[in-house]
VEXTOR-199530 format. One record per residue (C-alpha): residue in three letters; x, y, z. Coordinates in steps of 0.1 Angstrom, whole numbers, plus 5000, padded with zeros to 4 digits. Layout:
VEXTOR-199530
AlaXYZ;...
This chain:
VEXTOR-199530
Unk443454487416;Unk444354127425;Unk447954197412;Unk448154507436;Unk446954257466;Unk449354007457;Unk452354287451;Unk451554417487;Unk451354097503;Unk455054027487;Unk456654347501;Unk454754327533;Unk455553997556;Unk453153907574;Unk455153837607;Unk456554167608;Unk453254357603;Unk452054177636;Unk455354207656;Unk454654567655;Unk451454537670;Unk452554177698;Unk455154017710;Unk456053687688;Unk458153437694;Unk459753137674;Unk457652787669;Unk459152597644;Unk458752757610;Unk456352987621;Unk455353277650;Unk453453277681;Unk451753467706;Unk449153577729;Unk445753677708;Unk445454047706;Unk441453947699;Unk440953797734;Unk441753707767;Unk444553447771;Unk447453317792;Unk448553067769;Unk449753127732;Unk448053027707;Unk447953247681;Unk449953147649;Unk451553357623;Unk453553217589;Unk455253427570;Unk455653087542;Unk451753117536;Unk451253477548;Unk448653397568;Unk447653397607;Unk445553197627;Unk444053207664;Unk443252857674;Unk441752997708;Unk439153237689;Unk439053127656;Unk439853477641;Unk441953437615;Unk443653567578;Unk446053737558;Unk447754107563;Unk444754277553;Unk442354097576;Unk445054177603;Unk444754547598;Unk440854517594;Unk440554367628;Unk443354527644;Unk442054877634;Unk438554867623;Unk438754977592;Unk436954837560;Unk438654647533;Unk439854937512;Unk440855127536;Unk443154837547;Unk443854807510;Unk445055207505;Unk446955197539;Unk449054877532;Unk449854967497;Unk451355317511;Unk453055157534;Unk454654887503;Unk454855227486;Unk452455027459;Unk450455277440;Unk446655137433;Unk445455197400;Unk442255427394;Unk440055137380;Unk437654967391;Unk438755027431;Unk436055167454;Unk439555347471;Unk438755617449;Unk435455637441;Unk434655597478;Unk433055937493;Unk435655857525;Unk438455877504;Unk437156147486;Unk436756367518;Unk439856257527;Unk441756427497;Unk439656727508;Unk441456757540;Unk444956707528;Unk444456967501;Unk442457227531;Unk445257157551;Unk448257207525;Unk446157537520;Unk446157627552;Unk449257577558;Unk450657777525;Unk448358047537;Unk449958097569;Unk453758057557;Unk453658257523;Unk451158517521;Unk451458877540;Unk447758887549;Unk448958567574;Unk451358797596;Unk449358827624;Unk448558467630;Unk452758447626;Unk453458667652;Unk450658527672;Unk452358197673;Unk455658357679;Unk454658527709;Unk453358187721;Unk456958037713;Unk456257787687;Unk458957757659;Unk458857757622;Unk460057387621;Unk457657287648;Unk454757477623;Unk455957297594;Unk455956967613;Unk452457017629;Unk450657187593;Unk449957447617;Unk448157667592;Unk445957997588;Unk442858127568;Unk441758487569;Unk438358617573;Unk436758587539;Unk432958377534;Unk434358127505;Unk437658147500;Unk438857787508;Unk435357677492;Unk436357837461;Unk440057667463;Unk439057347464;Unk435957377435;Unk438657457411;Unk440657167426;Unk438056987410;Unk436256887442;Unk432456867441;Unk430457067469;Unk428556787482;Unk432056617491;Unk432956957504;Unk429856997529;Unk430156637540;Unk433556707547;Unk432056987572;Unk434557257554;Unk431557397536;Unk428257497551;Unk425257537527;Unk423257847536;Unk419957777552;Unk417057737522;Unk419757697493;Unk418957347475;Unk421757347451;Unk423457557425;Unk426457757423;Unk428957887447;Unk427058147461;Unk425157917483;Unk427557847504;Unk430657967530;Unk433057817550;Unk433157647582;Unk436657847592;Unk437158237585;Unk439758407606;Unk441558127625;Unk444757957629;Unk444457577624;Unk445557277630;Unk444756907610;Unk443156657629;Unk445156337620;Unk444355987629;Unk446455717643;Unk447855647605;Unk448756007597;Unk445856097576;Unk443556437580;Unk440656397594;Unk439356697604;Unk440257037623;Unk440157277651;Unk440457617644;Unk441657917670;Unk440258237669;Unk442858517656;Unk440658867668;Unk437558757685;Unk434758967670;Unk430858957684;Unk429658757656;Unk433058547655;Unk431558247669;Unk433557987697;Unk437458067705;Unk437457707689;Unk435757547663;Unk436257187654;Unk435156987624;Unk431556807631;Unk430856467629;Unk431956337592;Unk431855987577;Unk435956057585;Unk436056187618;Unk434456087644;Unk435956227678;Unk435155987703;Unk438055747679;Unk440656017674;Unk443456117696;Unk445056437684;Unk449156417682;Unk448856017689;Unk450355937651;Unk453656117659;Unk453556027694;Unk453055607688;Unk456355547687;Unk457755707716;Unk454755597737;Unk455655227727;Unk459255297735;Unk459055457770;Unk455855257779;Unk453655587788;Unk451655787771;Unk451156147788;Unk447756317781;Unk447256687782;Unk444256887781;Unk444757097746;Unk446357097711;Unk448757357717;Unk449857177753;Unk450656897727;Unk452557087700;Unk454457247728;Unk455556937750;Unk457156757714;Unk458857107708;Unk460557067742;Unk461656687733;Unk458756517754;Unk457356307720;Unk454956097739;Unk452456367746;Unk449056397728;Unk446056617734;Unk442456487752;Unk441056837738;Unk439656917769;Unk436656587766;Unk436656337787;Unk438456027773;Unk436155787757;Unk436055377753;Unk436855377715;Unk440255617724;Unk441255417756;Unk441455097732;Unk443355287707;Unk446055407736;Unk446155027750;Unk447954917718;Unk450855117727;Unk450655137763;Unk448655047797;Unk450055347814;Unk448755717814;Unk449855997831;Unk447556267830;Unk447156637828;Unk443856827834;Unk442757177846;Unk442357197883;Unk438857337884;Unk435857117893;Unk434757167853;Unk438457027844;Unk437956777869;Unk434856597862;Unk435556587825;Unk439056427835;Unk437656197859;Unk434956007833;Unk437655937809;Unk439855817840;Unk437055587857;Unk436755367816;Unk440555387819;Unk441055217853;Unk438354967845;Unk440154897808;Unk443154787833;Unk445255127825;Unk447255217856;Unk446755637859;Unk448555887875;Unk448056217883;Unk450656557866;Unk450156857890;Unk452257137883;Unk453357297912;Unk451357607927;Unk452557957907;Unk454657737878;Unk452057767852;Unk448457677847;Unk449157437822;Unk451657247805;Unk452457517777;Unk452757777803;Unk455157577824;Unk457157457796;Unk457557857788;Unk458457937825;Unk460957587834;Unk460657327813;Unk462357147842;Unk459857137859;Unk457457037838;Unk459556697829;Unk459856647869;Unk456056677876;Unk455456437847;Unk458156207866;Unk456756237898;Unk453056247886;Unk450756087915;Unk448855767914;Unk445255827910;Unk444155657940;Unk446055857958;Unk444856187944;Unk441656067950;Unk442055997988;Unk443456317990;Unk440756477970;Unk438156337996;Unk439656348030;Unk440656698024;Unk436956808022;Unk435156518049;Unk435456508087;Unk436256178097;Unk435756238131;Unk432256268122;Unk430755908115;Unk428556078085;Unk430856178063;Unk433155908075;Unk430955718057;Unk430355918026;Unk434055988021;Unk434655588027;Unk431855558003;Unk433355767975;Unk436455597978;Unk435055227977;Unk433655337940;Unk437055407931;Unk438355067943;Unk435654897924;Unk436554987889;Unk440454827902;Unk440354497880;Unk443354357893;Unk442654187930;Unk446054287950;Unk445954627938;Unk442554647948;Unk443754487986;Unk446554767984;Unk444155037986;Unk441654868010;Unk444554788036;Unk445355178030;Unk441355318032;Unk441655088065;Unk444655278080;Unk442955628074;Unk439555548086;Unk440455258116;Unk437755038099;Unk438854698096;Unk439454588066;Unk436754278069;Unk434154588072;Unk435354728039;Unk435254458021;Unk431954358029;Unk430954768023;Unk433154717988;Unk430354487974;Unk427654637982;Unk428655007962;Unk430254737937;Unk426954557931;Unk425254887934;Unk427355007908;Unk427354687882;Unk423254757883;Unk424055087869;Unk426754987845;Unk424054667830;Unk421154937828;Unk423455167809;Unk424654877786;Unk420954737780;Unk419855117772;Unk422855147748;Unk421854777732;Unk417954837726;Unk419155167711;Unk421654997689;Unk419054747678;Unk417054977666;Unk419055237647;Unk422254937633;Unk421554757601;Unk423754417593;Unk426854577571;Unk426754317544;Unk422454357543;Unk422954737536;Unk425654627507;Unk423054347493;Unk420154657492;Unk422554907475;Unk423454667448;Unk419754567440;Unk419054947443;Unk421754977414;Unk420654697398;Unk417254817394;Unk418155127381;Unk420755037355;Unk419154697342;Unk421854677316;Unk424354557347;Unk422154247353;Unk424453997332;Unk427354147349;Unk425854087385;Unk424853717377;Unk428553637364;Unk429553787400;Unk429753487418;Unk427253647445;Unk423953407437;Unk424953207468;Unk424953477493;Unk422053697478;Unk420053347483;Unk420853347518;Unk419553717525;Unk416053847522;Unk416053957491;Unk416153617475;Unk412653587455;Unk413153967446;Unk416653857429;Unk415053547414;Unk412253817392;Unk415454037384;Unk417053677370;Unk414353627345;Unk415153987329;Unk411454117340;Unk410954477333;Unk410454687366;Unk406854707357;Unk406854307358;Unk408854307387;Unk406354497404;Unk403454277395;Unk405053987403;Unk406854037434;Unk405653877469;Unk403954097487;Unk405954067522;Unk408854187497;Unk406654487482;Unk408054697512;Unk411854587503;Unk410654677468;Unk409755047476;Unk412755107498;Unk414854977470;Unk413155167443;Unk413755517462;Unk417055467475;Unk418155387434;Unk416555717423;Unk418355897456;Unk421555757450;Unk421855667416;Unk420055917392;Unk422856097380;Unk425055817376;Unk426555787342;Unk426655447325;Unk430355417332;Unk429755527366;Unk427455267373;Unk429754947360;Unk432455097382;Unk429755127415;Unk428654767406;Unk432354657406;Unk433154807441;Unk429854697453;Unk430554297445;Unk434454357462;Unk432254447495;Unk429654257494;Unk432453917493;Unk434654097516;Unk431654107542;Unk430753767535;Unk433853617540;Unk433953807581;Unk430553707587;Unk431353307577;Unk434253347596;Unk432453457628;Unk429953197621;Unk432552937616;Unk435053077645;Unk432153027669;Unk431652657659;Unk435552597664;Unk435652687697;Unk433152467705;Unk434452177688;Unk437552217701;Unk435452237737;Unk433751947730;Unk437051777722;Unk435551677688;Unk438851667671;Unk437051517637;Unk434151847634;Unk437152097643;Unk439152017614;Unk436352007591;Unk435552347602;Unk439252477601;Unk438852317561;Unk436052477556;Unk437152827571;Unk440852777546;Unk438152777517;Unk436353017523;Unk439353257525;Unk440953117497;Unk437653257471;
């Protein structure tokens, strides 16, 4: 595996990989720019492509390509691994990697192979005819199917289930994948306990940012009484998760970057349709309200959004939560509305004049100004009451402004409207802003205690899995004490419990001799090894052990380099010029094991 690493890190320069993401500029043999992990006005985030590495000298984050990607994208070192080596077009070898073994990848390989079903379904066979000619009559094209995977599966219990079984795929991969459903009081067992998710409906792959499947919506063909939703969507999956996806936004990056916008429509086939026209920076909210996880996502490509949403109060609402996050992130939003009688949404009007469509996306409205339309249109200002409430409702808009002129702009403008002046507004502007930062901090302490409580450390979850393994597979003890982990199992809790497994006690010894504030570590260990482990084969287990120790260091490594980043900054505060080197040496070795 550390040949692949090293093959990827020649094909892939470092410099390049980050110029795709910020804006770098010469300094000396190296790169610089602004951090993309923090705050700054001046530069001082360093790239060299000589020693393929990076370094922040304001935050402290720092790396190689794949610690880049990590941060940059939140994934976990093997997925960083698998999606650099595509790009190298490096193919990783089965051993040892968890990138295969991984249950994440696994599902993953699931959805490609359901939606290169689906998709076969719908273009070859004769029972798919109907879904055809539905999308016809809807005016999508056979290249814009095959480009979108658009795909079909009739109404049969187990048919895709039974694909994929002989594909090789086990059905516990398949139900955590969400394609399969287990049938209410079947334990296990054959084929018969189970159905699919989607019978009857045209679908369409759920991709993330890099391209992969994720998940899937699926449209109703004939809606029948016990046919379920017009749409059904994959469920929450170790893969998908759909407050982090954006559907369409993998073939829609690039133009986004280009033209500096990203438009936002309501649903998937809005989407498809707008990129069939030639309008490639389009993707799909599907009809929720934007969330904070996809606002970050969009702001790597772009600050700007304009925005499509149904007119109704339901359409509305659900647009206007994902708008408020989005003005407060700093994104500047305006408003599509498609004239009066040209469509009721963007696939209609595309159908009707696709002229028009392209001009209200043009002239789309700033959203403070659709929202002091929105209000005056239903207050009477001559009436000092709702004066107030409509200057009320717009002062909460102001307040999520970040950016102090703009937020003057609309204040001078509320001013003109109401004949208030503007001293009076501002003084009114902090008291619905303080009233609203109270709500905002009880929100985020809620969310925190609720976080503390359910969120384990990452690399404490790694240390209990591999003592878990450990303690049912004995045999890989020699193996785990020649891992190079005895330093960073001594710093975790499970210390004197990996001192007894040292001395090649039997688990009955183990159990006698162990502390007894560890006895409860002890139990939890003991059941999650049967769970988890009890029909691992031997060869199974080395290879689990392997993946676990790649992890377990991986983890290490970012939670040192926290540690250590926070102690740089202060040094570097402090102006202790002596400690801040000696950290920066320390933080080099650390990333060199």
């Amino acid at each position: 595996m550390s040949d692949e690493i090293q093959q990827i890190k020649d094909k892939i320069d470092v410099a390049d990989l980050i110029g795709e993401y910020i804006q770098l500029k010469p300094a000396g043999a190296n790169k610089k720019g602004l951090c993309p992990f923090h705050n700054e006005k001046t530069p001082s985030f360093m790239v060299s492509s000589e020693r393929q590495n990076w370094h922040c000298f304001g935050c402290g984050k720092g790396g190689d390509i794949f610690s880049f990607i990590q941060e940059m994208e939140g994934m976990e070192f093997v997925e960083a691994l698998r999606y650099l080596a595509n790009r190298a077009g490096i193919e990783l070898s089965n051993r040892r990697s968890e990138v295969d073994n991984n249950q994440k990848n696994r599902i993953k390989q699931i959805n490609k192979e359901a939606a290169r079903f689906f998709y076969n379904f719908l273009i070859k066979m004769s029972t798919a005819k109907d879904a055809l000619k539905y999308l016809e009559e809807r005016g999508i094209k056979l290249e814009t199917i095959d480009e979108w995977q658009i795909g079909f599966i009739p109404e049969q219990w187990d048919l895709l289930t039974q694909y994929l079984l002989k594909k090789g795929f086990a059905v516990d991969d398949l139900v955590a994948s969400g394609l399969t459903i287990r049938k209410e009081g079947t334990e296990s067992g054959g084929v018969r306990g189970f159905y699919d998710r989607f019978r009857g409906r045209i679908m369409f792959p759920i991709r993330d940012v890099h391209g992969e499947v994720v998940g899937f919506t699926g449209r109703i063909l004939v809606e029948k009484e016990n046919s379920g939703g017009k749409y059904v969507n994959t469920p929450q999956t170790i893969v998908y998760d759909k407050s982090r996806v954006i559907f369409g936004l993998e073939k829609a990056k690039q133009e986004v970057k280009t033209k500096d916008l990203v438009v936002i429509v309501e649903g998937q086939m809005d989407a498809i349709a707008c990129h069939q026209a030639g309008m490639k920076n389009v993707v799909a909210s599907s009809g929720t309200a934007l969330t904070e996880e996809q606002i970050k996502l969009l702001q790597r490509y772009s600050k700007n959004i304009n925005m499509a949403f149904d007119v109704d109060d339901a359409g509305q609402n659900a647009a206007k939560r994902g708008i408020d996050l989005a003005i407060e992130a700093g994104m500047r939003v305006r408003v599509i509305r498609i004239p009066e009688g040209k469509g009721k949404d963007p696939d209609e009007c595309l159908k009707k004049n696709p002229d028009i469509w392209f001009e209200a996306v043009n002239n789309a409205q700033d959203v403070m100004d659709w929202y002091f339309s929105k209000v005056f249109s239903k207050k009477d200002i001559t009436n000092y009451q709702e004066k107030q409430q409509a200057v009320d409702e717009i002062l909460l808009e102001i307040a999520r402004i970040p950016y102090a002129v703009e937020k003057d702009h609309w204040l001078r403008k509320l001013s003109e409207i109401v004949r208030v002046d503007v001293v009076v507004l501002r003084d009114d502007l902090k008291r619905v802003a303080t009233k609203k930062n109270v709500n905002k901090l009880n929100s985020a302490e809620k969310k925190l205690e609720s976080e503390k409580i359910i969120k384990k450390d990452p690399l404490a979850l790694l240390l209990e899995r591999l003592l878990a393994l450990i303690l049912k597979y004995p045999f890989l003890r020699e193996k785990l004490l020649k891992s190079g982990l005895e330093k960073i199992i001594e710093e975790s809790i499970f210390n004197s419990l990996y001192e007894l497994i040292k001395k090649e006690y039997t688990l009955e010894e183990i159990k006698n001799q162990v502390k007894a504030e560890d006895k409860k570590n002890l139990d939890i260990l003991l059941l999650q090894s049967e769970w988890e482990f009890s029909n691992f084969l031997e060869e199974d287990a080395k290879k689990e052990l392997e993946n676990i120790i790649v992890l377990i260091k991986t983890r290490w490594k970012r939670k040192k380099n926290e540690e250590l980043k926070i102690k740089i900054a202060q040094a570097a505060k402090n102006n202790d010029r002596e400690k801040e080197n000696a950290l920066i040496a320390e933080w080099t070795q650390i990333n060199q094991l």
